[in-house]
C-alpha positions in Angstrom: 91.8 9.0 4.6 88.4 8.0 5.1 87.5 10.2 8.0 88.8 13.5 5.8 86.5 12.4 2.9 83.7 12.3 5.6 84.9 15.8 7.3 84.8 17.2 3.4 81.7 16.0 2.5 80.0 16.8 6.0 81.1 20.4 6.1 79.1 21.3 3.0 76.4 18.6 4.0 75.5 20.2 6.8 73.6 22.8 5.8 70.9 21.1 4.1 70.5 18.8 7.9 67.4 20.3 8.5 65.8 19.0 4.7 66.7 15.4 4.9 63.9 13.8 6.0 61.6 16.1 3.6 61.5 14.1 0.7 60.2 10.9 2.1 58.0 12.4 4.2 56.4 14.6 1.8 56.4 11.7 -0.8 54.5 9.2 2.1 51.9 12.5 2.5 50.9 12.8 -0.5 50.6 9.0 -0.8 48.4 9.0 2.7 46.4 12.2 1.1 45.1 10.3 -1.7 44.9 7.1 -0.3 42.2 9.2 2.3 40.1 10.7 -0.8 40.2 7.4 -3.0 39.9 4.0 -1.7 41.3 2.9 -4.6 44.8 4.3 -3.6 44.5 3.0 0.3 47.2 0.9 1.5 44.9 0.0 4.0 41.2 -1.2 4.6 38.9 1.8 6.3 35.5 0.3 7.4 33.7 3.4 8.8 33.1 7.0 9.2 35.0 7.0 12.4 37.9 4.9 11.2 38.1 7.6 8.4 37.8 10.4 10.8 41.0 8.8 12.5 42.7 8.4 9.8 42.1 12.3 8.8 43.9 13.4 12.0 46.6 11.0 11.0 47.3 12.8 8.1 46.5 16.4 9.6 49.1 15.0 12.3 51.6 14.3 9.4 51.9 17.5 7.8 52.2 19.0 11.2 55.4 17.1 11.4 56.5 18.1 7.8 56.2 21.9 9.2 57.8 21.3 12.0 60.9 19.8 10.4 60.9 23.1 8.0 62.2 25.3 11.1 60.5 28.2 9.1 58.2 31.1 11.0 54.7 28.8 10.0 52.2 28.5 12.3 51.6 25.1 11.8 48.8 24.3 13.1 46.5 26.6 11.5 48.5 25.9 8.2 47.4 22.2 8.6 43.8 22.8 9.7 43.3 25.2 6.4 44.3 22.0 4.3 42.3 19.2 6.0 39.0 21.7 5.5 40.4 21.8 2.0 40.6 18.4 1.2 36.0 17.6 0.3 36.8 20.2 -2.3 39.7 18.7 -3.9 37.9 15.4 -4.0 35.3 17.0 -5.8 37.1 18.9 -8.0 39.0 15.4 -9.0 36.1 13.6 -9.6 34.6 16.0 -11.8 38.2 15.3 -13.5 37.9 11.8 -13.7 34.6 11.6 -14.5 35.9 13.9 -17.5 38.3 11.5 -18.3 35.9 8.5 -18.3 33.5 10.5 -20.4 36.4 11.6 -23.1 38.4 8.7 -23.6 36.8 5.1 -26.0 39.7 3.6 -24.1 37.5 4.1 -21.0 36.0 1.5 -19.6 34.9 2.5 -15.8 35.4 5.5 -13.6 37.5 3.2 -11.1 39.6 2.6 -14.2 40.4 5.8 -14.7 41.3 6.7 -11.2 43.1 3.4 -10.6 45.2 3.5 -13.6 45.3 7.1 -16.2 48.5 8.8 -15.0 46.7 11.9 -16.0 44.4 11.3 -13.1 47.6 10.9 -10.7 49.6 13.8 -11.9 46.4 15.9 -11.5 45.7 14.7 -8.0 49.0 15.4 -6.9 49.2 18.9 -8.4 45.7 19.9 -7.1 47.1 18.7 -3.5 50.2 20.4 -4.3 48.5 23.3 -5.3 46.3 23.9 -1.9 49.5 23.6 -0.1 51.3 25.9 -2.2 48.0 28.0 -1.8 49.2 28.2 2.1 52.2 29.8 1.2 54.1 27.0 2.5 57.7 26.7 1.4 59.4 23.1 -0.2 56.9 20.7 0.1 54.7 21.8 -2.9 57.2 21.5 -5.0 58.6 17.8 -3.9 55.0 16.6 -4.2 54.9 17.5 -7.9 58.0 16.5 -8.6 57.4 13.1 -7.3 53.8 13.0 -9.6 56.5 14.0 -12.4 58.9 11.0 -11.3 55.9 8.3 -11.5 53.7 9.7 -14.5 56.2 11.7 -16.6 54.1 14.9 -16.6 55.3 18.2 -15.3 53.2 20.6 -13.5 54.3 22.9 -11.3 52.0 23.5 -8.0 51.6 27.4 -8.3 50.1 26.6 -12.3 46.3 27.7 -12.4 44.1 24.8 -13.4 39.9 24.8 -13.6 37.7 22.3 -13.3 37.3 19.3 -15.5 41.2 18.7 -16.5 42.2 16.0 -18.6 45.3 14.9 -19.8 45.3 12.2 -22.3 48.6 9.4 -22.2 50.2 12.8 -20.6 54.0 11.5 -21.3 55.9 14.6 -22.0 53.7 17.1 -20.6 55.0 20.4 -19.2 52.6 23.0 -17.8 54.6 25.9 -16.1 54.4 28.0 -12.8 52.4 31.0 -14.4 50.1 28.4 -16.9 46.6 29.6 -16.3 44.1 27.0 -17.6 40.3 27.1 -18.0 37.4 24.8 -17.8 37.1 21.7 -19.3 41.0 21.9 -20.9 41.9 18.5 -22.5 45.7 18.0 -23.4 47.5 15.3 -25.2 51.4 13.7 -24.4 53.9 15.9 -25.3 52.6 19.2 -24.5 54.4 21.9 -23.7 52.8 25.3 -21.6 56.1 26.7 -21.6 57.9 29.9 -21.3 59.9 32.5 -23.9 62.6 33.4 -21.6 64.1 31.5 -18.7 65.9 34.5 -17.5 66.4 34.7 -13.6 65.4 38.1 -13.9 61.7 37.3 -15.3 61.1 35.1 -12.0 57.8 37.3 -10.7 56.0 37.6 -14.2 53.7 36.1 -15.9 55.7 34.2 -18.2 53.2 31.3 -19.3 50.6 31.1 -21.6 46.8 31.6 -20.9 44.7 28.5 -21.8 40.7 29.2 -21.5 38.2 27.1 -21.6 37.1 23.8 -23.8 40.4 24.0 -25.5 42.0 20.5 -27.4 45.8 20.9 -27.3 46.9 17.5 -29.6 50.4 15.9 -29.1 53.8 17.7 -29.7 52.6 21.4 -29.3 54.4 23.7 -27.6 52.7 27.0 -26.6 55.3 29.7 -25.2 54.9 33.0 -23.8 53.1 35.1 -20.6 51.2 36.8 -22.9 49.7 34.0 -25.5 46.3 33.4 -25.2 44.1 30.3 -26.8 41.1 31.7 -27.0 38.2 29.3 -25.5 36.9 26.5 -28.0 39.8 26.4 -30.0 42.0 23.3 -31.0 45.7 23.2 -31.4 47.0 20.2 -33.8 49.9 17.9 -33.1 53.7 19.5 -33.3 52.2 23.4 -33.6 54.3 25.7 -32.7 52.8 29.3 -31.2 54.1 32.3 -29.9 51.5 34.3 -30.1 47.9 34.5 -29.5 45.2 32.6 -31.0 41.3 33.8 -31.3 38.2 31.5 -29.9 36.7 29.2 -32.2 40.4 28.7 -34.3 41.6 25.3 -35.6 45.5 25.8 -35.6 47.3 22.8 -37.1 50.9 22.3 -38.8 51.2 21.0 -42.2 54.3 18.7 -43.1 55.9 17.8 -46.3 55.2 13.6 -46.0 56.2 11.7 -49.0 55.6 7.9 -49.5 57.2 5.4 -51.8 57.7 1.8 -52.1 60.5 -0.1 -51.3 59.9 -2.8 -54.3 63.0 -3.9 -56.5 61.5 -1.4 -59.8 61.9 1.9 -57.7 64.9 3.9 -59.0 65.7 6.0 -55.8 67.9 4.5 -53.6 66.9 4.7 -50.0 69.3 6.4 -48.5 69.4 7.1 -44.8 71.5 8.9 -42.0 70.4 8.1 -38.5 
């Protein structure tokens, strides 16, 4: 009995044999990536310029590997040579992010704070990696790496979104930013946003189907933004739980208003409180 569950489960198991290891590997790459542009992520003590150098062809050697295993037409070793002479400007491009971060947030207390500890800062380094590779036209791993950022920070971002300079995401729990999201300069977003789409359609898979964000924009908690062709025009702020399908000028303050209502709960009050949960 045993050996026909294994024959069942092998004979549809075997097609995926060439993915297996692509997971962990991908998930120890990006781990190696960042542990190479930020000491504070290293899982190991690097002394020197020519320690580091070493450990760059280490990681160059790495992603070779993860091409290889793909089995897909890639010439892999230009591929991986195009993303090492990638990787100065990602580190500056994250810094100017944390520094962003540390310049934004009271909370605050240190730029090695913020790069140690704001899973903003790791879901954004992990996309902007993701995002180079994903640049390279190279199939799988991309997407693994951000769903792994997604797995240990609980933000969402797919690699092929567009993202400028100076991101942050405050708390960032909740936060979905889709594949066609194009986002400006200097962007700050709150838990709980959603860039999101209108239509999920199979059929809609090569448009534009996520919203523009430009730049200096404040998107608060809860708001969900839908469509390819919404744009937030630059220097505007979306309040918490807004709802938009539809385009908003520069310079706008778009906020939702709610019905709140407060009573007491002393012995004199006549209405009963009276809840369903």
């Amino acid at each position: 009995m045993t050996q026909a569950i294994a024959s069942s489960i092998f004979t549809h198991r075997k097609q995926f044999a060439d993915v297996h290891p692509l997971k962990v590997t991908s998930q120890q790459f990006i781990m190696d990536v960042l542990s190479l542009l930020f000491p504070h992520h290293a899982s190991r003590h690097v002394g020197s310029e020519r320690e580091l150098a070493a450990y760059v062809l280490e990681v160059q050697s790495s992603l070779n590997s993860i091409l290889t295993s793909l089995k897909a037409d890639l010439d892999t070793h230009l591929l991986s040579e195009r993303f090492i002479a990638r990787l100065p400007d990602v580190q500056a491009e994250l810094l100017n992010d944390a520094r962003c971060m540390n310049a934004g947030d009271p909370a605050s207390a240190s730029l090695d704070e913020v790069i140690l500890t704001y899973p903003g800062f790791l879901a954004i380094a992990m996309y902007r990696v993701a995002h180079e590779l994903h640049l390279l036209k190279i199939p799988l791993v991309p997407r693994v790496i951000s769903e792994y950022g997604h797995q240990l920070t609980g933000i969402d971002i797919h690699p092929a979104a567009t993202i400028g300079k100076s991101f942050f995401i405050d708390h960032g729990t909740g936060t979905v930013i889709g594949e066609t999201a194009i986002i400006g300069n200097d962007v700050k977003l709150y838990q709980g946003v959603t860039l999101g789409a209108l239509s999920v359609e199979k059929t809609m898979a090569q448009t534009k189907r996520h919203p523009t964000i430009e730049d200096r924009v404040v998107i608060y908690s809860g708001a969900t933004i839908l469509g390819g062709r919404t744009v937030i025009g630059h220097d505007t702020v979306i309040g918490g739980n807004v709802w938009l399908t539809s385009s908003v000028d520069p310079y706008a303050v778009v906020y939702h208003k709610s019905d709140v209502h407060v009573r007491s709960t002393r012995k004199n009050v006549q209405e009963p409180i009276d809840f369903s949960i």
